[in-house]
C-alpha positions as CSV (number, residue, x, y, z in Angstrom):
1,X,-1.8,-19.4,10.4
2,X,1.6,-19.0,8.2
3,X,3.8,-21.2,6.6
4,X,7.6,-21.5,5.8
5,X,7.8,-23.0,2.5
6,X,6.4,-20.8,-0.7
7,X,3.2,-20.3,0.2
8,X,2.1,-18.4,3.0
9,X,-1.3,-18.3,4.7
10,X,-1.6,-15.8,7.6
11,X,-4.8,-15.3,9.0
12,X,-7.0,-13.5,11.7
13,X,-10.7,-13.9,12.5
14,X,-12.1,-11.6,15.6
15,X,-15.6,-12.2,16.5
16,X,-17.3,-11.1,19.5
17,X,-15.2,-8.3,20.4
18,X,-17.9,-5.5,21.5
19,X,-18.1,-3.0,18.4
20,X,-16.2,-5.5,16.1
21,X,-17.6,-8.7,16.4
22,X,-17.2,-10.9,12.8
23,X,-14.2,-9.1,11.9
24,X,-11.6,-10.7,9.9
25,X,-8.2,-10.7,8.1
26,X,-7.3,-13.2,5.7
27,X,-4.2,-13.2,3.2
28,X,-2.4,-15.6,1.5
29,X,1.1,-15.1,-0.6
30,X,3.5,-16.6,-2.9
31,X,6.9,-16.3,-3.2
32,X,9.6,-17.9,-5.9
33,X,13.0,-17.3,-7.3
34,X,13.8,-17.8,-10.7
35,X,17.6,-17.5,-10.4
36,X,18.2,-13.8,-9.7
37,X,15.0,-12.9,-10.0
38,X,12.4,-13.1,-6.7
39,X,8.6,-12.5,-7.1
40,X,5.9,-12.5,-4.3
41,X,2.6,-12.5,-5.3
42,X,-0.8,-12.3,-3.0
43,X,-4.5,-12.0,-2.4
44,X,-5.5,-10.2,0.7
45,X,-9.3,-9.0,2.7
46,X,-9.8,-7.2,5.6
47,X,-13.6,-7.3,6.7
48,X,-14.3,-4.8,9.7
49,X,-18.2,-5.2,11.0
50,X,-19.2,-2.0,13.4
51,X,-22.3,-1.1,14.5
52,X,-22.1,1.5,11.7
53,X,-21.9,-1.0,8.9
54,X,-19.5,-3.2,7.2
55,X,-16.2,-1.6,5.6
56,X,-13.4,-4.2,4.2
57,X,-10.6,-4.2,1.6
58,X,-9.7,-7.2,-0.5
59,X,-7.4,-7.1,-3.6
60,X,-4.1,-8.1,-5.2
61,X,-0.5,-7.4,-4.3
62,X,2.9,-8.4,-5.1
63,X,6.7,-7.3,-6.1
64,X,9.0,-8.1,-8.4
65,X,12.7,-7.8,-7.5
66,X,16.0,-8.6,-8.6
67,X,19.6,-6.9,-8.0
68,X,19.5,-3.6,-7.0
69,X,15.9,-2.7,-8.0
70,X,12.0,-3.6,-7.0
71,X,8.9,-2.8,-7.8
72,X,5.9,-3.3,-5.6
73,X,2.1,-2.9,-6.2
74,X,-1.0,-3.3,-4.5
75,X,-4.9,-2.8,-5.9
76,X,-7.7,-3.0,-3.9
77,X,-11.7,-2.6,-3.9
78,X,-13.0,-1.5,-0.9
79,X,-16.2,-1.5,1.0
80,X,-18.1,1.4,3.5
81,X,-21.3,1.8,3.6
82,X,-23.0,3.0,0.6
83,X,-20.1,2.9,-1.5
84,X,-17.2,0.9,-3.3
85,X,-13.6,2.5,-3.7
86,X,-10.3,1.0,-5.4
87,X,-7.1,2.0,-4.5
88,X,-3.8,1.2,-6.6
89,X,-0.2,1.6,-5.4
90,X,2.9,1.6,-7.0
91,X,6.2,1.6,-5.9
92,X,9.3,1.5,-8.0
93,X,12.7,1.8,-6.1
94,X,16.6,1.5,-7.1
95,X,19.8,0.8,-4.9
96,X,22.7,3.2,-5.5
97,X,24.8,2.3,-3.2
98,X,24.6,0.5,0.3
99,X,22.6,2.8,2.5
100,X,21.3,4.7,-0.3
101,X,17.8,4.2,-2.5
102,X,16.0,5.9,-4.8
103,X,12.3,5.8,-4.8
104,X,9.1,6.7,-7.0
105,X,5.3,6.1,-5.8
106,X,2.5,6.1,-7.9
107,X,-1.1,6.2,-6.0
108,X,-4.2,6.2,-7.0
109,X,-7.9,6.5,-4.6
110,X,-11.1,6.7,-6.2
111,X,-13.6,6.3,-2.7
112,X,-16.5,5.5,-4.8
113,X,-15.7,4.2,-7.9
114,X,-19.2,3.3,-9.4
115,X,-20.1,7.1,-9.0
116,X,-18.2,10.2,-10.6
117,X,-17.7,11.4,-6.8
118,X,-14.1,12.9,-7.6
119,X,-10.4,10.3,-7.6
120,X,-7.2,11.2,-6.2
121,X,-3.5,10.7,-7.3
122,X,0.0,11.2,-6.1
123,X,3.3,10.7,-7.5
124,X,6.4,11.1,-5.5
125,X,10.3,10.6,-6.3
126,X,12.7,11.0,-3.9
127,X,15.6,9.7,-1.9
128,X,16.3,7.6,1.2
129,X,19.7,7.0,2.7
130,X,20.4,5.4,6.0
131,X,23.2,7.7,7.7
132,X,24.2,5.0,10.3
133,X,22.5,2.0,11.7
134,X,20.6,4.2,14.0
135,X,19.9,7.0,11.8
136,X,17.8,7.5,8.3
137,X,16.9,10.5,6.6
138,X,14.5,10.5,4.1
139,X,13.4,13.0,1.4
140,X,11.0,13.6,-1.6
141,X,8.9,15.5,-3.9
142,X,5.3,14.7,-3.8
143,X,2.2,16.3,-6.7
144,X,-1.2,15.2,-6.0
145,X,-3.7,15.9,-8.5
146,X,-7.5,15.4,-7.5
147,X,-10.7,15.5,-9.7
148,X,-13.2,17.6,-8.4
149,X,-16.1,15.4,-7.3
150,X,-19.4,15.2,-4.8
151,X,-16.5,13.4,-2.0
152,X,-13.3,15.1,-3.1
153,X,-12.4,18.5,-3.6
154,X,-10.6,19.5,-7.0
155,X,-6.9,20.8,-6.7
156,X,-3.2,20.1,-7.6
157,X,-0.7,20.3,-4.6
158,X,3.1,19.8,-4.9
159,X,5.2,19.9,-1.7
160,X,8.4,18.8,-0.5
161,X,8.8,16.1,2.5
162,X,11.5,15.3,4.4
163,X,11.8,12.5,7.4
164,X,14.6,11.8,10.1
165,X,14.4,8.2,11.5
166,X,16.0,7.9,14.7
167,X,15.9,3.7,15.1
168,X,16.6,2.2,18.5
């Protein structure tokens, strides 16, 4: 599926397929300009059937963006069996300069969110800035804070990452 006007509605159905039969990926977007202003806003659902059971996502995403700034977001509910989860993303980012961005995340993963099992969260700021054409280096600062739960194990990292893209 897809679509070149506003609307957008991709979509994938597998059935059949050995281990994965009635699996499917459905999403549909939005996207409008209001001047200098650009918005995208979607629903999306991943279904995944194994022999094991039935694990899926579905939720909301979208972005707001406008000059040298963005922010994008996704929040989902997902399935395994035995358990619901959510996961929320944020993702706030700011152009300097050609070849050069700022960028904060926000996440958040709770695995089984109708059960006090323990959540996760990470923030990260950091910078990207693409050298040349070919080359991008990436850094940030990342804390992740989890609450001690039955499925996740209580602690508070921080760390530093850094990335080198070599693109060809």
């Amino acid at each position: 599926g897809g679509g070149s006007g506003p609307l957008r509605l991709p979509a994938s159905i597998h059935s059949g397929a050995g281990d994965h039969g009635g699996s499917r990926a459905l999403r549909a977007e939005s996207r409008r300009s209001f001047g200098p202003l650009n918005l995208v806003l979607g629903v999306s659902s991943l279904r995944d059937v194994r022999s094991a059971g039935t694990y899926g996502a579905s939720g909301v995403f979208g972005a707001i963006a406008t000059g040298s700034w963005s922010w994008l977001f996704q929040i989902d509910e997902t399935e395994a069996p035995g358990e619901d989860g959510r996961i929320v993303t944020h993702e706030w980012s700011a152009v300097v300069r050609r070849g050069l961005e700022l960028r904060v995340t926000y996440d958040h993963q709770d695995p089984d969110s109708d059960r006090q099992s323990g959540a996760r969260e990470r923030w990260s700021a950091g910078v990207e800035a693409f050298v040349t054409p070919a080359f991008r280096l990436s850094g940030r600062g990342v804390r992740e804070i989890s609450d001690a739960g039955v499925r996740v194990e209580g602690a508070e990292v921080h760390r530093i990452e850094s990335v080198v893209h070599f693109l060809f």
